[in-house]
N, CA, C and O atoms as a GROMACS GRO file, in nm:
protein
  540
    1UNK      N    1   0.082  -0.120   0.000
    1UNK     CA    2   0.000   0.000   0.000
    1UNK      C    3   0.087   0.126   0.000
    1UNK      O    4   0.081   0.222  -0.077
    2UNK      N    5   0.175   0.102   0.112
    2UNK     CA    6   0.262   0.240   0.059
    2UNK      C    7   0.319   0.291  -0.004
    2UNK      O    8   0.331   0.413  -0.017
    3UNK      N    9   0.388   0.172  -0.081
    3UNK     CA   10   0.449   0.228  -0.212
    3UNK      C   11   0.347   0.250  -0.354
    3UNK      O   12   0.358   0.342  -0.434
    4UNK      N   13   0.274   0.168  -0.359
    4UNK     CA   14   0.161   0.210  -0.443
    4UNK      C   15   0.129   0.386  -0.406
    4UNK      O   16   0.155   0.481  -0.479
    5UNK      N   17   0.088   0.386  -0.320
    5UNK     CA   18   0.101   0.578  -0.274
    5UNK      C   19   0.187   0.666  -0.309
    5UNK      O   20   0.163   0.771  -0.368
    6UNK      N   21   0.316   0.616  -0.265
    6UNK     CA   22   0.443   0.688  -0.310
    6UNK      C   23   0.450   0.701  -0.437
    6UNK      O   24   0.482   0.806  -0.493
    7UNK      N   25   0.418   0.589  -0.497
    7UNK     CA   26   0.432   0.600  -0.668
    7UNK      C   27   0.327   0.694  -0.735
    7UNK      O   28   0.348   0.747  -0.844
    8UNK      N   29   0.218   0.710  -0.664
    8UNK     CA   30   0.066   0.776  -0.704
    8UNK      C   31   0.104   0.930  -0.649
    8UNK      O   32   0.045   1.024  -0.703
    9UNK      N   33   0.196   0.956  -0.548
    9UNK     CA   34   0.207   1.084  -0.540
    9UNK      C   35   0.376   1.162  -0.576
    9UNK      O   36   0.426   1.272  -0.552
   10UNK      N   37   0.409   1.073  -0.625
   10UNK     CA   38   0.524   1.107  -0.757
   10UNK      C   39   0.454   1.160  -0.848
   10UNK      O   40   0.447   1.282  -0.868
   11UNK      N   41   0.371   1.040  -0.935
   11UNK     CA   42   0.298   1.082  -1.046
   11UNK      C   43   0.229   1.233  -1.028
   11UNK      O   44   0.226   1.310  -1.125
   12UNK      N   45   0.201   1.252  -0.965
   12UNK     CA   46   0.115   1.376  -0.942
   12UNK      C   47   0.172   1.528  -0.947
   12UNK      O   48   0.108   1.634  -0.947
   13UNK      N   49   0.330   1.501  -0.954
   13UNK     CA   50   0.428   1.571  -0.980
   13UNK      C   51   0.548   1.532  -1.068
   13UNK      O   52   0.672   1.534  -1.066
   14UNK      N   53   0.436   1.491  -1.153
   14UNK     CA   54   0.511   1.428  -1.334
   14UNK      C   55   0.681   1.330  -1.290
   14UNK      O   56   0.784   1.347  -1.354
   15UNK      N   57   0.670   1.251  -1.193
   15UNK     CA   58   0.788   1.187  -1.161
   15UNK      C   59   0.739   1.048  -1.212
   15UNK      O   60   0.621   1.015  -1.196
   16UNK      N   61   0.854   0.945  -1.289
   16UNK     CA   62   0.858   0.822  -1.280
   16UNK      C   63   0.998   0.768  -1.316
   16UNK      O   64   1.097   0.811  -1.375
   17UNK      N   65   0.962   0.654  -1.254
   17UNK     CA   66   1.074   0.540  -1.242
   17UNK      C   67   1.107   0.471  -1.323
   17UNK      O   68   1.011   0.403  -1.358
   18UNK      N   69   1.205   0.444  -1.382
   18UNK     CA   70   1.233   0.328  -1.478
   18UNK      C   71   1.234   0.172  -1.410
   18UNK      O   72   1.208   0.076  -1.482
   19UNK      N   73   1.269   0.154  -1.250
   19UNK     CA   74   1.262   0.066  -1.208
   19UNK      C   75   1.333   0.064  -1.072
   19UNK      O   76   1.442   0.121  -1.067
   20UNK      N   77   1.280   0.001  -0.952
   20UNK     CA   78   1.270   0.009  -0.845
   20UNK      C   79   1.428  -0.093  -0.798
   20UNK      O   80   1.430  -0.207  -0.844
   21UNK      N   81   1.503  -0.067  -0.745
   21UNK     CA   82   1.566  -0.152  -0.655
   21UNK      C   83   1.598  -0.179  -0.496
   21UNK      O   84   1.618  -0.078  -0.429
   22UNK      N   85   1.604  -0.308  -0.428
   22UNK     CA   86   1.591  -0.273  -0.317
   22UNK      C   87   1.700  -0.327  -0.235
   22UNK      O   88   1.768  -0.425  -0.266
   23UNK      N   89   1.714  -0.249  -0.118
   23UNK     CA   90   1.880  -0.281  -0.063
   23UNK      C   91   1.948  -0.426  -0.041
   23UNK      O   92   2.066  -0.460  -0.048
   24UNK      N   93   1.812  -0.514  -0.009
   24UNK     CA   94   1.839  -0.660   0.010
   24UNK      C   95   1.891  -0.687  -0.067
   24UNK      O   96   1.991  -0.754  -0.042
   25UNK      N   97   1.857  -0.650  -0.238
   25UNK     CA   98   1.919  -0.699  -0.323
   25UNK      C   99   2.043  -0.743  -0.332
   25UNK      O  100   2.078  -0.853  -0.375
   26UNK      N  101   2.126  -0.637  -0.281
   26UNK     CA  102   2.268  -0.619  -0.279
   26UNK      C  103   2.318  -0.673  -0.142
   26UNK      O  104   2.428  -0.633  -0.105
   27UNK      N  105   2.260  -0.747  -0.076
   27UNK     CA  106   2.307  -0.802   0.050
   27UNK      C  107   2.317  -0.944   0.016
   27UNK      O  108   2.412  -1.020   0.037
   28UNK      N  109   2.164  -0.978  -0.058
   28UNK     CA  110   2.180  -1.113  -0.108
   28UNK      C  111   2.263  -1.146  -0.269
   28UNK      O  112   2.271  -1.260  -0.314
   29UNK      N  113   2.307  -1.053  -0.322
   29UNK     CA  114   2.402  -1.046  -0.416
   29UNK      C  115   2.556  -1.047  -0.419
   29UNK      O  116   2.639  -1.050  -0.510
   30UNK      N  117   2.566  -1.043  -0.263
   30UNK     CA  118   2.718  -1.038  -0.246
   30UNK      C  119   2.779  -0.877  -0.261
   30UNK      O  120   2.897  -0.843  -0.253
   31UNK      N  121   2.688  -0.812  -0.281
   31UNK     CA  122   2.736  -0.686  -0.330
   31UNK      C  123   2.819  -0.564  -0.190
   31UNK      O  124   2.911  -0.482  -0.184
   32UNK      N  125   2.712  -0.624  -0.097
   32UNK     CA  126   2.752  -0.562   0.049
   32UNK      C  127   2.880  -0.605   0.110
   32UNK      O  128   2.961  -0.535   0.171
   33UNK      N  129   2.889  -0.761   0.079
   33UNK     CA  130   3.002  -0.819   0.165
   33UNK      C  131   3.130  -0.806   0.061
   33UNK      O  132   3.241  -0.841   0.102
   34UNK      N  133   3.114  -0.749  -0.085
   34UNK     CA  134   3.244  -0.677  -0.154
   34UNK      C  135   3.280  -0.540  -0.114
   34UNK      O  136   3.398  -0.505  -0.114
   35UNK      N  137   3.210  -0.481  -0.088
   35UNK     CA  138   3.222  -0.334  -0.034
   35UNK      C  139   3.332  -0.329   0.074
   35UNK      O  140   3.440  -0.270   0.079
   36UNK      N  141   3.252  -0.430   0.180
   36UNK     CA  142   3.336  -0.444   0.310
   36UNK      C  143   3.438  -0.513   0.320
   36UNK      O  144   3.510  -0.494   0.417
   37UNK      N  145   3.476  -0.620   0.214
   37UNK     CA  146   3.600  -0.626   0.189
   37UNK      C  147   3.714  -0.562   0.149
   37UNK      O  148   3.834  -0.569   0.171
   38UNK      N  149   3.630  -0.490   0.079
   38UNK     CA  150   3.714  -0.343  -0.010
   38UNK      C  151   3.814  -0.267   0.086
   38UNK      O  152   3.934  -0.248   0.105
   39UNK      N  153   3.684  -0.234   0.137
   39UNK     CA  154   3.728  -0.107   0.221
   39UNK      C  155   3.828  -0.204   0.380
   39UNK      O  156   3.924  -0.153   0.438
   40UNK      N  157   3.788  -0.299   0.403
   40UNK     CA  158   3.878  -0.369   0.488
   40UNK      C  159   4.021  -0.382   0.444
   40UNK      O  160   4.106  -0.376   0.533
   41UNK      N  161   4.068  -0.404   0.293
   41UNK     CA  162   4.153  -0.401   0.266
   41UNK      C  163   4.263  -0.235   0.265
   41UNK      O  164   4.373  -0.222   0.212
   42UNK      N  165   4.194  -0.140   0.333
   42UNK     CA  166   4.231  -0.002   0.341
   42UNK      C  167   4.317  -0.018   0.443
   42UNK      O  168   4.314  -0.127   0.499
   43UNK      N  169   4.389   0.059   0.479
   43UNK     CA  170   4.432   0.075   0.630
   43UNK      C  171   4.347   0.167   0.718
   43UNK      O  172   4.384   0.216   0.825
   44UNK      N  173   4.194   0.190   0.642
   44UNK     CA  174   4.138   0.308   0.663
   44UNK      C  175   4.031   0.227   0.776
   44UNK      O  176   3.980   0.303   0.858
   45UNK      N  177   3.997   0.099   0.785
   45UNK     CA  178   3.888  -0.003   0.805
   45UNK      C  179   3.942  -0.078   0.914
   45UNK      O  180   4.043  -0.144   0.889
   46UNK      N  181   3.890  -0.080   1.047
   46UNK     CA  182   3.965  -0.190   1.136
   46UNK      C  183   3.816  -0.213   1.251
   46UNK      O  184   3.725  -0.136   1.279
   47UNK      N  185   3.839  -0.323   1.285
   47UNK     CA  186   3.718  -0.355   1.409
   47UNK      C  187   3.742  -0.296   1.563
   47UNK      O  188   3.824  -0.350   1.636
   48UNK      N  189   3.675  -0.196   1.599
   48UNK     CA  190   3.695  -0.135   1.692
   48UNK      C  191   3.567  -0.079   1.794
   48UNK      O  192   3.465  -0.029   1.746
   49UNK      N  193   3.584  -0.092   1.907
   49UNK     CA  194   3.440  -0.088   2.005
   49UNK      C  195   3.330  -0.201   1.952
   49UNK      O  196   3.210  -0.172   1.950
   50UNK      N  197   3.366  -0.303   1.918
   50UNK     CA  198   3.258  -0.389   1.884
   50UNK      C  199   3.232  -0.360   1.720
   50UNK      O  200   3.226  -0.448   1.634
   51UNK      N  201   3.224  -0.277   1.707
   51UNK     CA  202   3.201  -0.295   1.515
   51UNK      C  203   3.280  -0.257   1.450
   51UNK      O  204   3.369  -0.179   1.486
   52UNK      N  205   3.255  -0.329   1.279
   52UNK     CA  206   3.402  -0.235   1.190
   52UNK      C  207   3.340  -0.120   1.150
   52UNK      O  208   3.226  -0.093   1.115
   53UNK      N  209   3.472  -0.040   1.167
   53UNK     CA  210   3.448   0.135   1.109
   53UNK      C  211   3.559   0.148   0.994
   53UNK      O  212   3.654   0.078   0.961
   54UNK      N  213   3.509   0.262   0.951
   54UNK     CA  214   3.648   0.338   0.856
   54UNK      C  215   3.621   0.448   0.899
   54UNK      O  216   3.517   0.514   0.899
   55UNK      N  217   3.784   0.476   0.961
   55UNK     CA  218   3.822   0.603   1.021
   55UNK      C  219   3.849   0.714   0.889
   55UNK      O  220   3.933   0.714   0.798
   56UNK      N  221   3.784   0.769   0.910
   56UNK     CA  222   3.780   0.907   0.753
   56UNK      C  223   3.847   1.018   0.846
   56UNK      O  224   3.826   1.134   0.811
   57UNK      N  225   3.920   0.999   0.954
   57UNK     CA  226   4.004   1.124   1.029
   57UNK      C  227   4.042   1.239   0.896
   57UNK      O  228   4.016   1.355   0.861
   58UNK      N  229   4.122   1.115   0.850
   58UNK     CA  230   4.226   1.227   0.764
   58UNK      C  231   4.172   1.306   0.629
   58UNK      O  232   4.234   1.387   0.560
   59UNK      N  233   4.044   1.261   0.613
   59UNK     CA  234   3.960   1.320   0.532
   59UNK      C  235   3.880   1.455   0.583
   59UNK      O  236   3.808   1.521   0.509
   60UNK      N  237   3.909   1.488   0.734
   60UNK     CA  238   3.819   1.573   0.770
   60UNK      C  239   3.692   1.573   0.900
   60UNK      O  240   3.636   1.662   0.963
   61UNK      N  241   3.682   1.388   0.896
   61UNK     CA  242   3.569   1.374   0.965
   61UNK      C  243   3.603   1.306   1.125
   61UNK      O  244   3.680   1.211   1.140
   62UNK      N  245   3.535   1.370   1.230
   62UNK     CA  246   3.603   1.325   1.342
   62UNK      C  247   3.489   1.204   1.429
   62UNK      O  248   3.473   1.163   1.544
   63UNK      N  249   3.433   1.182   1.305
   63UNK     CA  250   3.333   1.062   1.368
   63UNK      C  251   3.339   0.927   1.271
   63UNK      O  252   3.297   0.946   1.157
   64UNK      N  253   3.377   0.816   1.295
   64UNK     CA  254   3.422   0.690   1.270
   64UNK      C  255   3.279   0.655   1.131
   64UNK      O  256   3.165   0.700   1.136
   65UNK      N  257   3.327   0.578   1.038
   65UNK     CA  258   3.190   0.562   0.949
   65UNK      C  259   3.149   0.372   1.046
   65UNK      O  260   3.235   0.294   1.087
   66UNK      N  261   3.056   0.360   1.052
   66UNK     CA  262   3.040   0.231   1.089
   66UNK      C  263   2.956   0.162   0.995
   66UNK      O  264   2.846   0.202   0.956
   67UNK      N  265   3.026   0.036   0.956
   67UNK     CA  266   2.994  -0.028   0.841
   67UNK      C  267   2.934  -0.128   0.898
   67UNK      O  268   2.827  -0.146   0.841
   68UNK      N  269   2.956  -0.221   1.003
   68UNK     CA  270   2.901  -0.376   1.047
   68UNK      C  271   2.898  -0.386   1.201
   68UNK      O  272   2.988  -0.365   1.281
   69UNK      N  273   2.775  -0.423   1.220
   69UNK     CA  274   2.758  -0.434   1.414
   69UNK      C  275   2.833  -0.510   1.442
   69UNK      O  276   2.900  -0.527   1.340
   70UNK      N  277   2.876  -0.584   1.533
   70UNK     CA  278   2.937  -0.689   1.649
   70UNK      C  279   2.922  -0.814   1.590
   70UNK      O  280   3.012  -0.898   1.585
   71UNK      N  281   2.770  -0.834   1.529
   71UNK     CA  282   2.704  -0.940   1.492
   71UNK      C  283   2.745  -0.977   1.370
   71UNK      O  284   2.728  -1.084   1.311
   72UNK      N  285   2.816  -0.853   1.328
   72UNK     CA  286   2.855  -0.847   1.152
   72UNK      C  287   2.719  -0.841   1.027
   72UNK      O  288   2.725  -0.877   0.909
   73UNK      N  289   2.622  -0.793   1.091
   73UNK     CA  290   2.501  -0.707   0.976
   73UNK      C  291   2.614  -0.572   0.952
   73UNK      O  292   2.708  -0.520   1.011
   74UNK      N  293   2.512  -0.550   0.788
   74UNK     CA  294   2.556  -0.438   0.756
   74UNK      C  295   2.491  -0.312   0.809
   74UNK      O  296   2.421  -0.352   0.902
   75UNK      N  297   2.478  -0.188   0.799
   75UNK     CA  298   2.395  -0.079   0.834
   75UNK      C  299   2.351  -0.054   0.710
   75UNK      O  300   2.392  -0.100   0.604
   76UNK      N  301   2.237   0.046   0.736
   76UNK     CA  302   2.195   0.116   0.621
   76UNK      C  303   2.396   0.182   0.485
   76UNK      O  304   2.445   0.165   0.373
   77UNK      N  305   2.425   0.258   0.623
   77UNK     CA  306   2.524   0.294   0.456
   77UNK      C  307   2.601   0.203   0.451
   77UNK      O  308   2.653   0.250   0.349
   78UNK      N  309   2.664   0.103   0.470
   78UNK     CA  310   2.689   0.013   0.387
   78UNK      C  311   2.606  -0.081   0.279
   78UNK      O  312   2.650  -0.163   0.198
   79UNK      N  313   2.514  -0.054   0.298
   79UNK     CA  314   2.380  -0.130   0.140
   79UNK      C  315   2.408   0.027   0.097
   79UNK      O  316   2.436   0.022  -0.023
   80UNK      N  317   2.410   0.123   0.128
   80UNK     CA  318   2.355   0.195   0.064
   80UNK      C  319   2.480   0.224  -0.058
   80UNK      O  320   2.460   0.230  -0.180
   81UNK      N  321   2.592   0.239   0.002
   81UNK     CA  322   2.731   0.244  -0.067
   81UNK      C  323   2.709   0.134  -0.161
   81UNK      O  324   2.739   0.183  -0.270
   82UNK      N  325   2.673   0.008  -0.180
   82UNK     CA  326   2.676  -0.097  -0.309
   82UNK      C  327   2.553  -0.029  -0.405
   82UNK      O  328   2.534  -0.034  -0.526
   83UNK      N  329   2.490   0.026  -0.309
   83UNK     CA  330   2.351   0.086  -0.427
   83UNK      C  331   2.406   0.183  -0.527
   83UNK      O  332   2.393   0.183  -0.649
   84UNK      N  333   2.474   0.270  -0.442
   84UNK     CA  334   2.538   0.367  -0.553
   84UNK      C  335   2.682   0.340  -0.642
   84UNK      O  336   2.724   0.393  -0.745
   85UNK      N  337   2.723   0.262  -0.578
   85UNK     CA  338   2.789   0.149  -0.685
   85UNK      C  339   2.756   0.086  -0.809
   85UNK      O  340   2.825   0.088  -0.911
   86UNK      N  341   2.605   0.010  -0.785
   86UNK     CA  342   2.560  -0.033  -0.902
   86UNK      C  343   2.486   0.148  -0.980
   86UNK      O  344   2.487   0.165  -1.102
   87UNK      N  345   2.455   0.208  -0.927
   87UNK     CA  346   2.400   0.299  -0.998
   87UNK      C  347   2.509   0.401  -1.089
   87UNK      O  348   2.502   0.459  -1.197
   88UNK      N  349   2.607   0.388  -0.986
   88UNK     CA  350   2.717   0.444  -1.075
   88UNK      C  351   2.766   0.385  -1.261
   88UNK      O  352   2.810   0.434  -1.365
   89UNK      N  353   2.727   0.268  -1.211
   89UNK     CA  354   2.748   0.199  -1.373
   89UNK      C  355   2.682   0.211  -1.455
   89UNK      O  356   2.702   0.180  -1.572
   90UNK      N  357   2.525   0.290  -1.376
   90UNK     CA  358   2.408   0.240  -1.469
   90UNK      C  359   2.358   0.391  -1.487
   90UNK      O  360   2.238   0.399  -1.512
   91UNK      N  361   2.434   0.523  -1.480
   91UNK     CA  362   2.403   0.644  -1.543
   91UNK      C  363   2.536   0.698  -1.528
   91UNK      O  364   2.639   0.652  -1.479
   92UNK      N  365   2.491   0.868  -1.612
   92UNK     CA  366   2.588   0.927  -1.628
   92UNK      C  367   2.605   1.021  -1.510
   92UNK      O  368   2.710   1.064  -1.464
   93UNK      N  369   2.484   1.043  -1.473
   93UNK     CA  370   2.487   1.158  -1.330
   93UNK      C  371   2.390   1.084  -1.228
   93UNK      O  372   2.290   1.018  -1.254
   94UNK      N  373   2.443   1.112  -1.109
   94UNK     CA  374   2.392   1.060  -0.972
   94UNK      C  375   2.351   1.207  -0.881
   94UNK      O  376   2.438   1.284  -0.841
   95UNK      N  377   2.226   1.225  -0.860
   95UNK     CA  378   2.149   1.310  -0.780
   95UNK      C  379   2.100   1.245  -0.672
   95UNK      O  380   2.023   1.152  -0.695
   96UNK      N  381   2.136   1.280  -0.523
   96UNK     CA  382   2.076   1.236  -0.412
   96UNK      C  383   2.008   1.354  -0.330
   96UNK      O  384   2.086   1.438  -0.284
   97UNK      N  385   1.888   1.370  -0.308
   97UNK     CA  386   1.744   1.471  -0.226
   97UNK      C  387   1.792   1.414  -0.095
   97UNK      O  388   1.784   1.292  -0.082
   98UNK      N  389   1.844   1.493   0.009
   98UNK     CA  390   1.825   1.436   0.146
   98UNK      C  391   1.818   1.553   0.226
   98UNK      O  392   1.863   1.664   0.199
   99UNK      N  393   1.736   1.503   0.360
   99UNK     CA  394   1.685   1.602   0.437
   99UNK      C  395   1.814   1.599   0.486
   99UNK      O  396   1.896   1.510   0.462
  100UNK      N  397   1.843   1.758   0.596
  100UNK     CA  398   1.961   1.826   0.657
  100UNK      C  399   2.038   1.706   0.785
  100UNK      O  400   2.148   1.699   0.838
  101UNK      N  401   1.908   1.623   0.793
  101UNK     CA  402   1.969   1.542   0.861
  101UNK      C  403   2.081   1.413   0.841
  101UNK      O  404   2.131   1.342   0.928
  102UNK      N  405   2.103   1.410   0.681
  102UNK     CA  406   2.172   1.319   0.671
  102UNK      C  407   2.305   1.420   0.609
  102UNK      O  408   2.335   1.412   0.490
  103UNK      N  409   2.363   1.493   0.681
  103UNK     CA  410   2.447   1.586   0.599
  103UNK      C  411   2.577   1.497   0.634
  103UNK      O  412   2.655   1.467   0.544
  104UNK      N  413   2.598   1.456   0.766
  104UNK     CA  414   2.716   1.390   0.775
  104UNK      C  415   2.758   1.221   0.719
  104UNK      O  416   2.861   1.172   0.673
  105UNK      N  417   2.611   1.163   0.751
  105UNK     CA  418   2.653   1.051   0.670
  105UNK      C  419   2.684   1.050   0.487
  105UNK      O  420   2.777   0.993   0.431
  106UNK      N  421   2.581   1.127   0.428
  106UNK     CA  422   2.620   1.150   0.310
  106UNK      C  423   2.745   1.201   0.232
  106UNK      O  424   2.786   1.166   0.122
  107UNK      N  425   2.797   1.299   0.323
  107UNK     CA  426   2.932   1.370   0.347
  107UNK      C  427   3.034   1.194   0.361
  107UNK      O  428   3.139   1.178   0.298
  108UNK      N  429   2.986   1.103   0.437
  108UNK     CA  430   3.075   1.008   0.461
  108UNK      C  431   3.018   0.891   0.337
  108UNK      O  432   3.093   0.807   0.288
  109UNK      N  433   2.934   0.900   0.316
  109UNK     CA  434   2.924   0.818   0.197
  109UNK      C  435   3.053   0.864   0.070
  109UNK      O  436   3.157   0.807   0.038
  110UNK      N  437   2.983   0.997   0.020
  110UNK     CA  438   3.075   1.021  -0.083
  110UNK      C  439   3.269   0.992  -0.066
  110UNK      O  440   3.339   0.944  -0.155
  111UNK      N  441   3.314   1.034   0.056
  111UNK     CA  442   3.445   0.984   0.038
  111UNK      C  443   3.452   0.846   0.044
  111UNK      O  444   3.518   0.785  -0.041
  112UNK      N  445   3.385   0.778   0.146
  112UNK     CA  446   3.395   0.606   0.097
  112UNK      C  447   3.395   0.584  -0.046
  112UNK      O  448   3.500   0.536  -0.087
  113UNK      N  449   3.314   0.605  -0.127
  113UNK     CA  450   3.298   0.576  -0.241
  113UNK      C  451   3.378   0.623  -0.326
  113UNK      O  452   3.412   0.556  -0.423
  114UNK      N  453   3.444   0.806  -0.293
  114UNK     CA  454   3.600   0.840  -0.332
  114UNK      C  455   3.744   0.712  -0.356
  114UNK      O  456   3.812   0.687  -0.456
  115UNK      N  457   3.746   0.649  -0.200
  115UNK     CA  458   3.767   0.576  -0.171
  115UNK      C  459   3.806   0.427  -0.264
  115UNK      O  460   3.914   0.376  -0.294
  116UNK      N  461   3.652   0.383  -0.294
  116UNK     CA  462   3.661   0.282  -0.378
  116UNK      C  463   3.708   0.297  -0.528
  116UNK      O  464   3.734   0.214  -0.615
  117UNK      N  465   3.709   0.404  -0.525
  117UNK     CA  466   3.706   0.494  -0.716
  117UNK      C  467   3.591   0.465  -0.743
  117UNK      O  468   3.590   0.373  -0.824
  118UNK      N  469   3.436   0.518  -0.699
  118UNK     CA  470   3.382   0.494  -0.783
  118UNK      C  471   3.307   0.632  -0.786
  118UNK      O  472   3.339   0.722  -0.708
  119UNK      N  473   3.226   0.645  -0.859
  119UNK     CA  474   3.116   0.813  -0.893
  119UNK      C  475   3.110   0.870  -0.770
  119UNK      O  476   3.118   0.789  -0.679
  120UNK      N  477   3.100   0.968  -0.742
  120UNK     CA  478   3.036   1.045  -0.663
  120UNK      C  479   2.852   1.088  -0.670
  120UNK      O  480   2.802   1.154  -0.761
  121UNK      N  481   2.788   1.041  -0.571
  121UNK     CA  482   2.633   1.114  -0.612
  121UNK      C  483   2.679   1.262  -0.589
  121UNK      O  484   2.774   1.290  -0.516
  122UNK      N  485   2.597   1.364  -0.666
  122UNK     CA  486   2.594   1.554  -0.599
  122UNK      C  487   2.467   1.493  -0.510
  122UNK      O  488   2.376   1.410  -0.517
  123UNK      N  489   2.512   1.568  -0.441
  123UNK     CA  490   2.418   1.598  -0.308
  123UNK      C  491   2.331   1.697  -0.282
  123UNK      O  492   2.380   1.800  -0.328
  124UNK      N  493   2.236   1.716  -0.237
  124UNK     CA  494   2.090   1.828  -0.248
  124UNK      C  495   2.050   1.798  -0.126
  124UNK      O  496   1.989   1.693  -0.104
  125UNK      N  497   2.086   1.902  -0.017
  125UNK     CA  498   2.023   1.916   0.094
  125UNK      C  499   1.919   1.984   0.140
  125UNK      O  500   1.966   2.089   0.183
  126UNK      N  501   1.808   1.983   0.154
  126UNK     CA  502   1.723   2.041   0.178
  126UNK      C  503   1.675   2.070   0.338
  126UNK      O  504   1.719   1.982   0.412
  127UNK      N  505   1.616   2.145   0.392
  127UNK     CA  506   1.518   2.136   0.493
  127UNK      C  507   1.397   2.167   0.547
  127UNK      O  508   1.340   2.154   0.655
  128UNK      N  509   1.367   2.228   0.404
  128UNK     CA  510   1.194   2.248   0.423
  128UNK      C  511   1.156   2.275   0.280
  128UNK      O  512   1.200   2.371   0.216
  129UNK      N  513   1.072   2.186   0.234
  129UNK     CA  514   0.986   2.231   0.134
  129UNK      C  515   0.854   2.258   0.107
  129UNK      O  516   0.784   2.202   0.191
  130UNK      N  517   0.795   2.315   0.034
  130UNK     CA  518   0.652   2.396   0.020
  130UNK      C  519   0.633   2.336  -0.093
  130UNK      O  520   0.732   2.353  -0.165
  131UNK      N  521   0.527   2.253  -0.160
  131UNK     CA  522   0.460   2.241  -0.268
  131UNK      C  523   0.344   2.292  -0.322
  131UNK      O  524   0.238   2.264  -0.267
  132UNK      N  525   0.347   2.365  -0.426
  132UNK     CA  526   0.122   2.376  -0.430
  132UNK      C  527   0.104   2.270  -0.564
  132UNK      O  528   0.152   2.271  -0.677
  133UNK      N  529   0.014   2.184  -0.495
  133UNK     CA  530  -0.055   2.107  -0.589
  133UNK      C  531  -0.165   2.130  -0.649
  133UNK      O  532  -0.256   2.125  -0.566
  134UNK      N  533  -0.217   2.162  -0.791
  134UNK     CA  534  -0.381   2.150  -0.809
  134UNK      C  535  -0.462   2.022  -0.788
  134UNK      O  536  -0.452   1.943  -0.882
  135UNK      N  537  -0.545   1.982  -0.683
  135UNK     CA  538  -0.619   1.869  -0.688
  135UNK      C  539  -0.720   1.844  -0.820
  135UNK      O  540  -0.788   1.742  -0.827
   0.00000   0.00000   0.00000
């Protein structure tokens, strides 16, 4: 139901999709557990306080990226880093809409992905928007 909605109130502001993908994908694709190999192979990546991080110090950032709990699940940005991986292959430009609240993880996405050599998304931060719709 909800995404049926989401899709019905895209449309309503002339938006569509060529096709939907979803993060599991890339978990059950192996796509997540290449990432984290990747980046394990850094000197940037080590297991510390219970989960693995990549320390992005020297990039600027004084908060650890955390890629895998204790348990060894991934987090959201680690699926999310293979997502824009595969998307990187599959256009020429990468646009990401995110509210003000994701300024630092996104900020830490893009150098991970610096990182791997792969695209950069541009980034679009927003924190309040106004629409007028005609019903």
């Amino acid at each position: 139901m909800l995404e049926w909605y989401l899709k019905e109130t895209l449309h309503k502001i002339n938006i569509y999709h060529d096709s939907y993908h979803w993060e599991s994908e890339f978990v059950r694709n192996g796509e997540v557990k290449r990432i984290v190999n990747e980046l394990s192979n850094t000197e940037l990546a080590d297991w510390e306080d219970g989960a693995f991080q990549l320390d992005l110090n020297r990039y600027g950032f004084e908060k650890k990226m955390i890629l895998l709990r204790a348990n060894g699940t991934s987090l959201y940005i680690t699926r999310d880093l293979a997502y824009h991986r595969w998307k990187a292959a599959h256009c020429d430009r990468m646009i990401d809409i995110l509210g003000a609240d994701h300024k630092l993880v996104s900020s830490q996405l893009k150098t991970a992905l610096r990182i791997l050599g792969v695209m950069e998304p541009e980034i679009v931060i927003f924190e309040f928007v106004s629409l007028q719709m005609a019903l």
